[in-house]
SETI-454383 format. One record per atom (N, C-alpha, C): residue in one letter; x, y, z; residue number from 0; atom name. Coordinates in pm, whole numbers, plus 50000, padded with zeros to 5 digits. Example, Ala and Ser with C-alpha at 12.3 -4.5 7.8 and 13.67 -1.06 7.14 Angstrom:
A; 51319; 49431; 50780; 0; N
A; 51230; 49550; 50780; 0; CA
A; 51320; 49670; 50780; 0; C
S; 51285; 49775; 50708; 1; N
S; 51367; 49894; 50714; 1; CA
S; 51290; 50003; 50787; 1; C
***
This chain:
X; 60038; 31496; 42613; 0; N
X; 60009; 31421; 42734; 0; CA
X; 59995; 31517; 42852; 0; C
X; 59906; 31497; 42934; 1; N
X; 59840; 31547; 43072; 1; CA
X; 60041; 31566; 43120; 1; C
X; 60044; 31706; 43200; 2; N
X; 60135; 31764; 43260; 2; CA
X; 60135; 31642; 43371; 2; C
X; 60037; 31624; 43462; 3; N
X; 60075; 31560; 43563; 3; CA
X; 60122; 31419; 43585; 3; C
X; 60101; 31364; 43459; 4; N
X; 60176; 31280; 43380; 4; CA
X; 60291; 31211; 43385; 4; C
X; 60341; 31347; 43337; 5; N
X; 60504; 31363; 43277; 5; CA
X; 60615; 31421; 43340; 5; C
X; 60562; 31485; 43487; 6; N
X; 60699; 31581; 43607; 6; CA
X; 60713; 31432; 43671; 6; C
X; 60875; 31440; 43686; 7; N
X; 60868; 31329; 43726; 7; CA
X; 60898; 31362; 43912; 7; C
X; 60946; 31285; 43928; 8; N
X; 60894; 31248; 44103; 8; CA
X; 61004; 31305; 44147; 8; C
X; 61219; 31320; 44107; 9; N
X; 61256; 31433; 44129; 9; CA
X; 61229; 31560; 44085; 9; C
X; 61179; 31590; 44024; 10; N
X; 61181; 31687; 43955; 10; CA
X; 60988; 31761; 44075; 10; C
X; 60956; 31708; 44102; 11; N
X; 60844; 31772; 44217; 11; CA
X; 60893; 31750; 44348; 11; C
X; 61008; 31655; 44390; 12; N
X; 61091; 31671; 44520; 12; CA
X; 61128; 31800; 44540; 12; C
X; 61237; 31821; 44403; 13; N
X; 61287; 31924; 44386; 13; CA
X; 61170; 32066; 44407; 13; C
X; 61115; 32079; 44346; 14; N
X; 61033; 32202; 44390; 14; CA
X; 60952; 32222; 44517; 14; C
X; 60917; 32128; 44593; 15; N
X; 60893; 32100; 44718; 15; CA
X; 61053; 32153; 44801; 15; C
X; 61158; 32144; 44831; 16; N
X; 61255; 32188; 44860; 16; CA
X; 61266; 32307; 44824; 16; C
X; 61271; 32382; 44671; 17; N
X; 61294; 32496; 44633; 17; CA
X; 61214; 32607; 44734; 17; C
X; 61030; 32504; 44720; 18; N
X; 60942; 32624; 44806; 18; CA
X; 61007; 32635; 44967; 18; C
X; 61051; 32506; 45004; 19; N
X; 61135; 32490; 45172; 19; CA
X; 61210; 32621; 45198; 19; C
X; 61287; 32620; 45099; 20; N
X; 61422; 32704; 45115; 20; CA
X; 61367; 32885; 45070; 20; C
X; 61263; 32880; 44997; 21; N
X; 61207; 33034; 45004; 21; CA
X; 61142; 33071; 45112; 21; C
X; 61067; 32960; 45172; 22; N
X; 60978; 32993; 45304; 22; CA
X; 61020; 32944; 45371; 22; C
X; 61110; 32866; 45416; 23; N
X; 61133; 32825; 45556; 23; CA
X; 60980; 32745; 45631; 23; C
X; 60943; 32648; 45511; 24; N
X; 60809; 32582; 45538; 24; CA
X; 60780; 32469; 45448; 24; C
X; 60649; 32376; 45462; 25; N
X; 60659; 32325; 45414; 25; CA
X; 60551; 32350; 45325; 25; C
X; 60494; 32328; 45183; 26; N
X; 60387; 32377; 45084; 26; CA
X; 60233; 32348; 45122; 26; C
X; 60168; 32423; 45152; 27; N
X; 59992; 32370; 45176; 27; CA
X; 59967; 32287; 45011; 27; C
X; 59888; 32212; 45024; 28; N
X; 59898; 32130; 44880; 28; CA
X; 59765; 32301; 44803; 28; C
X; 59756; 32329; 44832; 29; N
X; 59681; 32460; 44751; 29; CA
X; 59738; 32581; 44731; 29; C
X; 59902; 32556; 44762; 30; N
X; 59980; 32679; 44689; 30; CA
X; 60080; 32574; 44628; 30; C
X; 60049; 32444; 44603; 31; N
X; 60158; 32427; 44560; 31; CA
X; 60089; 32381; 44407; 31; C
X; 60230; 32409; 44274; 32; N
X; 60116; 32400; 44123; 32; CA
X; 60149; 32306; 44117; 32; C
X; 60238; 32204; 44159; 33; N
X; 60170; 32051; 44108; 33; CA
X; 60163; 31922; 44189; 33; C
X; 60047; 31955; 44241; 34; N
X; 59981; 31903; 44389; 34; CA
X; 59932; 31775; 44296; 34; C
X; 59860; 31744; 44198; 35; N
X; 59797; 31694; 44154; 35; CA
X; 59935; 31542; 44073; 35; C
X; 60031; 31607; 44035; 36; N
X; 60154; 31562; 43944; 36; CA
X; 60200; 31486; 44141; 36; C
X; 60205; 31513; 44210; 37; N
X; 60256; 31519; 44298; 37; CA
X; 60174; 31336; 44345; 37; C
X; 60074; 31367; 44359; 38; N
X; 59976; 31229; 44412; 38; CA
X; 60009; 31121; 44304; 38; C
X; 59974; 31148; 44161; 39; N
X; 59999; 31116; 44045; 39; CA
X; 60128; 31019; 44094; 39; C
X; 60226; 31059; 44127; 40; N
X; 60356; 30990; 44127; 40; CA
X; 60390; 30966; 44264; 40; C
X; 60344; 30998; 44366; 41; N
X; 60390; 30922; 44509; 41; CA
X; 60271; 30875; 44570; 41; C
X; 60150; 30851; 44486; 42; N
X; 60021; 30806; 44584; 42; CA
X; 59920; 30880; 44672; 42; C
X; 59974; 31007; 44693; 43; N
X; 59987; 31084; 44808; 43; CA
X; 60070; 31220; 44829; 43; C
X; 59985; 31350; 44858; 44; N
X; 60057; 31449; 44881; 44; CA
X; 60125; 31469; 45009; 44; C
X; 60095; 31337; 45144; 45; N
X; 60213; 31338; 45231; 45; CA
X; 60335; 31256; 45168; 45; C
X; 60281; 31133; 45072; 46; N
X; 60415; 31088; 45017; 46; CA
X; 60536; 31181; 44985; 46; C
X; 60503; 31274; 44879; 47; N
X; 60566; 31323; 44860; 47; CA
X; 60620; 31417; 44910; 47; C
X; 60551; 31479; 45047; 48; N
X; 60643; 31582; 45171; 48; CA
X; 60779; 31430; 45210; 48; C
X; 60705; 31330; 45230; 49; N
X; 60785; 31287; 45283; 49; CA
X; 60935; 31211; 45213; 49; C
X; 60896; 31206; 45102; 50; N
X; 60998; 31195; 44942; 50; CA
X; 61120; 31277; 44994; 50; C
X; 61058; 31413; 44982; 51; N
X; 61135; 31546; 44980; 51; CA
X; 61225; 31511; 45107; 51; C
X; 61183; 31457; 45191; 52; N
X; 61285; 31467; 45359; 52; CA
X; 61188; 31543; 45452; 52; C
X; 61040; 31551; 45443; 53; N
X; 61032; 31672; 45531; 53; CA
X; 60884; 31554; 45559; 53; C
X; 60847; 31613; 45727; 54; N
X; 60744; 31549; 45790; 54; CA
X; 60615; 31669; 45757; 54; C
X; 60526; 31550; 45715; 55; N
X; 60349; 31593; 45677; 55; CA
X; 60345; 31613; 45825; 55; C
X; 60227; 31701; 45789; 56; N
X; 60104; 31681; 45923; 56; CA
X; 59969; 31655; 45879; 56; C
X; 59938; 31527; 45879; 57; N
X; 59814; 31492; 45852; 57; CA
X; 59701; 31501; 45919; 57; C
X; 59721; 31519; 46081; 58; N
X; 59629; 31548; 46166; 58; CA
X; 59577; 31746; 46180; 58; C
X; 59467; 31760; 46129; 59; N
X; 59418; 31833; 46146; 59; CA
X; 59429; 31915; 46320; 59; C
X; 59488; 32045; 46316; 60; N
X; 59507; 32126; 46446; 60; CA
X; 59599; 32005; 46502; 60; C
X; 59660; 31926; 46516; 61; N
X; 59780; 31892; 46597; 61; CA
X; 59876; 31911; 46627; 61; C
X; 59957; 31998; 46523; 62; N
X; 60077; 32069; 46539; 62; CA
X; 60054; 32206; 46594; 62; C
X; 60098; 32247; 46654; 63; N
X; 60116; 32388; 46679; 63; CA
X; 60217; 32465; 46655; 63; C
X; 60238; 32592; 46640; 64; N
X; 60332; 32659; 46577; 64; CA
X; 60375; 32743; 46692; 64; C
X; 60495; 32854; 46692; 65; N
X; 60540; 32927; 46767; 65; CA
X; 60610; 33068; 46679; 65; C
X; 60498; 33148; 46709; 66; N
X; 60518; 33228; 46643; 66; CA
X; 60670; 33314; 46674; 66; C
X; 60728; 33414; 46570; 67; N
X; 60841; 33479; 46599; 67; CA
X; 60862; 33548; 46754; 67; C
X; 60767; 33560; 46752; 68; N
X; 60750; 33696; 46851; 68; CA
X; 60736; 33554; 46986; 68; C
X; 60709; 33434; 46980; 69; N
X; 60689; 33333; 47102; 69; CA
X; 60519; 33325; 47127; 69; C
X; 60451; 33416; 47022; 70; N
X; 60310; 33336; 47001; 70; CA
X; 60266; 33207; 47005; 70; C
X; 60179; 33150; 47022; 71; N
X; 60143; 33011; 46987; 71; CA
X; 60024; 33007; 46910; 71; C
X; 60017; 32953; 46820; 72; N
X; 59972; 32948; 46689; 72; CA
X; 59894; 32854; 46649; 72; C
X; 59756; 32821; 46613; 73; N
X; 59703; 32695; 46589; 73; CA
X; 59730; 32635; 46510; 73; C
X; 59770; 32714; 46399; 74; N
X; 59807; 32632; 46253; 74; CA
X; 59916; 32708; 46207; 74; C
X; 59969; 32659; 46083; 75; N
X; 60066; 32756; 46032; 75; CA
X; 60061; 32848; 45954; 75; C
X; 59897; 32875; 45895; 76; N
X; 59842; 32994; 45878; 76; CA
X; 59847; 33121; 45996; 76; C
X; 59803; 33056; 46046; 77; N
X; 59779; 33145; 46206; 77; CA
X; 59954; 33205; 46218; 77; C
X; 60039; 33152; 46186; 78; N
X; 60169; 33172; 46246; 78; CA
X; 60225; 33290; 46116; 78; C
X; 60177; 33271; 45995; 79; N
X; 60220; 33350; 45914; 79; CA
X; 60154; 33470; 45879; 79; C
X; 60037; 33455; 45979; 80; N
X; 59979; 33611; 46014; 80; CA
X; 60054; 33646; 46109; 80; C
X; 60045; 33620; 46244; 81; N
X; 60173; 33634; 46372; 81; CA
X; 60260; 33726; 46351; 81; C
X; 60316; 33662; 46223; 82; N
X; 60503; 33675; 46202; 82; CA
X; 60477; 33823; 46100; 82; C
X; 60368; 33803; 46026; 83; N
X; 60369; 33918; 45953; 83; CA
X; 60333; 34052; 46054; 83; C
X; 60283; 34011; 46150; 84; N
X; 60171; 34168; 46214; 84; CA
X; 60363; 34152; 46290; 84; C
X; 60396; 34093; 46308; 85; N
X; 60554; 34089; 46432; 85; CA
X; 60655; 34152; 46347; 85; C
X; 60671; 34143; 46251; 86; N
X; 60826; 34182; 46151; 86; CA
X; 60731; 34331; 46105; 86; C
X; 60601; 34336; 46088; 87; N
X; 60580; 34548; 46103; 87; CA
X; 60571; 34576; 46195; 87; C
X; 60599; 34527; 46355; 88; N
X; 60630; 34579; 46471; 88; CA
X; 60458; 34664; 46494; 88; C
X; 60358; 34576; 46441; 89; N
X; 60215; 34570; 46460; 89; CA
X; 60197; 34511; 46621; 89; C
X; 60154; 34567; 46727; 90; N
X; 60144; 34544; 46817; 90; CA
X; 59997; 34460; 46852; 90; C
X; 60013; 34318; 46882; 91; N
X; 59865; 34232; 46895; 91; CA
X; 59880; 34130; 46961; 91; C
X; 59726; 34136; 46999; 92; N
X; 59723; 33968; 47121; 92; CA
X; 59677; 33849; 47007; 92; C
X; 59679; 33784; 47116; 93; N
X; 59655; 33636; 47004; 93; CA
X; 59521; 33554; 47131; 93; C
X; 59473; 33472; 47071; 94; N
X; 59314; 33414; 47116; 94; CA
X; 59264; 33503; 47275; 94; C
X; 59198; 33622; 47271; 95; N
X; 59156; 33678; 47348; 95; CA
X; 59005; 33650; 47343; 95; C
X; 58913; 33640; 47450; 96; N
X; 58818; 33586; 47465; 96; CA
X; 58737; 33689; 47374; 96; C
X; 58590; 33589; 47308; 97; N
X; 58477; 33720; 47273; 97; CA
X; 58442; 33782; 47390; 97; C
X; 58375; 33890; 47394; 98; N
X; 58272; 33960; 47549; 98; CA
X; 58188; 33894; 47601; 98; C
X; 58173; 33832; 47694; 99; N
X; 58065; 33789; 47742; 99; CA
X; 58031; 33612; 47690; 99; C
X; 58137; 33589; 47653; 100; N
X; 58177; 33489; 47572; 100; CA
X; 58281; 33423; 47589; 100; C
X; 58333; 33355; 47687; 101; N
X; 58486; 33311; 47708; 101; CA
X; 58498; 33164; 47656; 101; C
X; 58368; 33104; 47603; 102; N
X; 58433; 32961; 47518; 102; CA
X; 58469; 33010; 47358; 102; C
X; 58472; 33102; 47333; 103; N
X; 58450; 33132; 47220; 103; CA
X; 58619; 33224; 47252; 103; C
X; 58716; 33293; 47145; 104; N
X; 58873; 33328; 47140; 104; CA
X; 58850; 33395; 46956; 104; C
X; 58902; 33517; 46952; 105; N
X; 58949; 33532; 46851; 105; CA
X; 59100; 33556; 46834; 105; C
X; 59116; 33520; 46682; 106; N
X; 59275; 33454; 46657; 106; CA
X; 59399; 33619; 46696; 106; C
X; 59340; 33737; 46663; 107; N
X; 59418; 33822; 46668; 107; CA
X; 59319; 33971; 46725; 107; C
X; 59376; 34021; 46811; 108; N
X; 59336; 34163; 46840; 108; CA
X; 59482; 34317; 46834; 108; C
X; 59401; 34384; 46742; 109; N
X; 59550; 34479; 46695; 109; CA
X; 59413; 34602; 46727; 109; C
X; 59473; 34682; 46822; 110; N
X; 59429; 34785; 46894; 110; CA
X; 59243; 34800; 46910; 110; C
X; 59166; 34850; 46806; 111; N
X; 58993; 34786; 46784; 111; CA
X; 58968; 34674; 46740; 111; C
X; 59013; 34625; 46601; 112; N
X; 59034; 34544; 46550; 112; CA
X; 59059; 34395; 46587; 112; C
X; 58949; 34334; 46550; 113; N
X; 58918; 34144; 46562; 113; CA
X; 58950; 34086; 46439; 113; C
X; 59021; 33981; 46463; 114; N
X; 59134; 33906; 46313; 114; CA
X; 59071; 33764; 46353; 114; C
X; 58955; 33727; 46241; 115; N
X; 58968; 33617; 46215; 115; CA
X; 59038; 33570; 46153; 115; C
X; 59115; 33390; 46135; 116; N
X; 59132; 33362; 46000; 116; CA
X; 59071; 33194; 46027; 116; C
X; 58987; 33224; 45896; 117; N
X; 58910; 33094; 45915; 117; CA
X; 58922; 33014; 45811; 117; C
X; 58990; 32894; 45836; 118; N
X; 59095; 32821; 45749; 118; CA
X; 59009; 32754; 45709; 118; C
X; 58964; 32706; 45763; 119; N
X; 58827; 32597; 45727; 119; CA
X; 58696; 32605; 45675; 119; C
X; 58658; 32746; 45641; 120; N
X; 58549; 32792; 45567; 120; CA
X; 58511; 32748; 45492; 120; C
X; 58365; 32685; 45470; 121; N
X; 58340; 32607; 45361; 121; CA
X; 58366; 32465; 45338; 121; C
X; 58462; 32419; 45427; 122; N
X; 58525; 32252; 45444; 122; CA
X; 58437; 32148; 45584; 122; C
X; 58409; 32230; 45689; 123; N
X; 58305; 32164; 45746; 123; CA
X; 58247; 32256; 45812; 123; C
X; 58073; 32159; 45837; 124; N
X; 57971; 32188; 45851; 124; CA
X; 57963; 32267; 45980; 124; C
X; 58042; 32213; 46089; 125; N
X; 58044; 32273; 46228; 125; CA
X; 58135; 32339; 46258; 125; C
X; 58255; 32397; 46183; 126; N
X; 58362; 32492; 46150; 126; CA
X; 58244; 32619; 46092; 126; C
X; 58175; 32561; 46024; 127; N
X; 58120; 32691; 45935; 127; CA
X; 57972; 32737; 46052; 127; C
X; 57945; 32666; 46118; 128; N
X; 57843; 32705; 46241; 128; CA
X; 57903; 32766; 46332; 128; C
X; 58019; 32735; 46386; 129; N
X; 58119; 32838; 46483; 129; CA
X; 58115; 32983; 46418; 129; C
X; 58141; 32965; 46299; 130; N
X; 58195; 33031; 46228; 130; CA
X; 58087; 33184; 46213; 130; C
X; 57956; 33127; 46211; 131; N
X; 57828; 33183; 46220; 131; CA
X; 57812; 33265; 46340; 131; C
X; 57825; 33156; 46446; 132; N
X; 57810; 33222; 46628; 132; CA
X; 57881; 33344; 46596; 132; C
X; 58045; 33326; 46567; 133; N
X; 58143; 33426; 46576; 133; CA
X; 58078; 33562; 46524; 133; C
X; 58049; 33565; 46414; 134; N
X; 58010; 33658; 46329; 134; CA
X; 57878; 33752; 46417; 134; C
X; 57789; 33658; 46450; 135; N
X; 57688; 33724; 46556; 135; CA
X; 57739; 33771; 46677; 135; C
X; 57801; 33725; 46722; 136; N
X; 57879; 33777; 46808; 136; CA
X; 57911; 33975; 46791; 136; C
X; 58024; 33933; 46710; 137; N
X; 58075; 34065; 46616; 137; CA
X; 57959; 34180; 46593; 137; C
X; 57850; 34103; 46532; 138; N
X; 57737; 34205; 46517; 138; CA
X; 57690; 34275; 46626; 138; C
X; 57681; 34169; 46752; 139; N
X; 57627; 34206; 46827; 139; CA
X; 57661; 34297; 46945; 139; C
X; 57812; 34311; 46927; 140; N
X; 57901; 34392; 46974; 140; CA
X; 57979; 34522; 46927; 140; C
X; 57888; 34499; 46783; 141; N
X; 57986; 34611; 46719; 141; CA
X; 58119; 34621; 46678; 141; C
X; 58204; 34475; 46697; 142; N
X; 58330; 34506; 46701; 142; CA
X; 58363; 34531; 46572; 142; C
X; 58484; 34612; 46541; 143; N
X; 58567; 34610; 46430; 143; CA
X; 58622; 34494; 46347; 143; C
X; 58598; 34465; 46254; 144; N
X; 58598; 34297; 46210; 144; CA
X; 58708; 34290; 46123; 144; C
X; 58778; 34237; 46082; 145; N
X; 58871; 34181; 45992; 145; CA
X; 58891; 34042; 45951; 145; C
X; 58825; 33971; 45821; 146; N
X; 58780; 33847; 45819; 146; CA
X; 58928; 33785; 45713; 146; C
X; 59010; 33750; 45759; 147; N
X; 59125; 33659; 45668; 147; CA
X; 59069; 33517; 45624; 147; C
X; 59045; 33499; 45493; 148; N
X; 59052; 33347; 45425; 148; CA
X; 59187; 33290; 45357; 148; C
X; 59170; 33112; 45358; 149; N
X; 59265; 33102; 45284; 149; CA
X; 59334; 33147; 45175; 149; C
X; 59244; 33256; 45095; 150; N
X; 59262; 33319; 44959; 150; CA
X; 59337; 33427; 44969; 150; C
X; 59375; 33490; 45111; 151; N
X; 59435; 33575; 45142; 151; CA
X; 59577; 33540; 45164; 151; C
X; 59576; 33407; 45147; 152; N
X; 59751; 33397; 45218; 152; CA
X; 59808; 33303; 45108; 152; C
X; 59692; 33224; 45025; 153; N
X; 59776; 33111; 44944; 153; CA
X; 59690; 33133; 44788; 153; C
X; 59752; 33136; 44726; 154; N
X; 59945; 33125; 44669; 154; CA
X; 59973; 33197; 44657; 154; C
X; 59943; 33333; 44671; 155; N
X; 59982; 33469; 44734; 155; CA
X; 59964; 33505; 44870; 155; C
X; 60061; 33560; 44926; 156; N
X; 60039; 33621; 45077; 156; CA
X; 59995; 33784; 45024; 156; C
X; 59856; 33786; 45063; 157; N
X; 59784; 33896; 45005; 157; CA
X; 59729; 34013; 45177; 157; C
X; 59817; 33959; 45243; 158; N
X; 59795; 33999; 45410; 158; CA
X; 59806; 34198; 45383; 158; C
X; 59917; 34208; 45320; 159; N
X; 59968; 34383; 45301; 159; CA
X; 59800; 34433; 45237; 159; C
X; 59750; 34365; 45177; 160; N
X; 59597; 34414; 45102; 160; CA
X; 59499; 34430; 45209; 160; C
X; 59482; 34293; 45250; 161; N
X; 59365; 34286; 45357; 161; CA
X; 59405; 34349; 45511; 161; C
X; 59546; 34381; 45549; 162; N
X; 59527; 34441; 45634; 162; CA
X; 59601; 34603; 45613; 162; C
X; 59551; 34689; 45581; 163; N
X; 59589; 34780; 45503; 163; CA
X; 59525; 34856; 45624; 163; C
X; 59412; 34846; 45643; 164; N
X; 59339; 34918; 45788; 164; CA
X; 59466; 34927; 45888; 164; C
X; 59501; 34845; 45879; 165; N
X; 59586; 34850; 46025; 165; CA
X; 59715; 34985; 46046; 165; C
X; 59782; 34992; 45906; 166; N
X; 59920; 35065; 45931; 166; CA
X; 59817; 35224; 45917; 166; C
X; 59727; 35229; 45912; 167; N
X; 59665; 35352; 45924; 167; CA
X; 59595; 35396; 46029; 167; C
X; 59604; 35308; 46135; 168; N
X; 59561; 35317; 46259; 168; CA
X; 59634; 35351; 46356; 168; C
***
């Protein structure tokens, strides 16, 4: 019988808590392995944040985060880059305007270096057109680029890889 099946509904509370108490967070349903077992048995992958004791955020960009360092953070991706460039005592700003460009902010600047992280890549149409400007932008300035995807942080925090430029700077 199908795995997602058969975990039962404590038994994915429980690991929802386990991940709480390693991260001090709550699971993106794409690092968590049984996201699927999870809907399966509470209807819903906020059901089951909310099973566990812990509040979803279902609204897209509504929460904001606060990074270690007293950053402010759009998402909680954004915050677990923050906290990582903050605990190597990586010195960086957070949404500093493009050049010549002040509706436009990139998420991180660490000495040359421009830190996207674009959470939404590929998920919508006008996320991924920003997403475009940005990039021309970059070209068109020459800047030093550093592009973070979700693949970089979930279900591995793969940040020590992709920013490897940095402690050599």
């Amino acid at each position: 019988m199908n795995q997602n099946h058969t975990l039962s509904k404590g038994f994915i509370i429980e690991k929802i808590k386990a991940f709480y108490k390693k991260t001090e967070r709550i699971p993106f349903k794409r690092e968590f392995q049984h996201t699927k077992a999870a809907r399966n048995r509470f209807g819903s992958w906020n059901n089951a944040i909310k099973a566990a004791g812990f509040i979803p955020n279902p609204v897209m960009f509504a929460k904001k985060y606060t990074g270690k360092d007293g950053h402010k953070c759009d998402s909680l991706a954004e915050k677990i880059i923050d906290d990582w460039l903050y605990t190597r005592k990586i010195d960086h700003r957070r949404s500093v305007a493009y050049p010549n460009k002040s509706t436009f902010t990139v998420d991180f600047v660490v000495g040359d270096y421009w830190i996207e992280f674009f959470g939404l890549h590929g998920q919508l149409n006008r996320y991924d057109e920003l997403r475009k400007e940005k990039l021309r932008l970059i070209r068109q300035y020459k800047l030093k680029f550093i592009e973070i995807l979700p693949k970089h942080l979930f279900p591995r925090n793969k940040l020590q890889e992709t920013l490897t430029v940095l402690s050599k700077s």
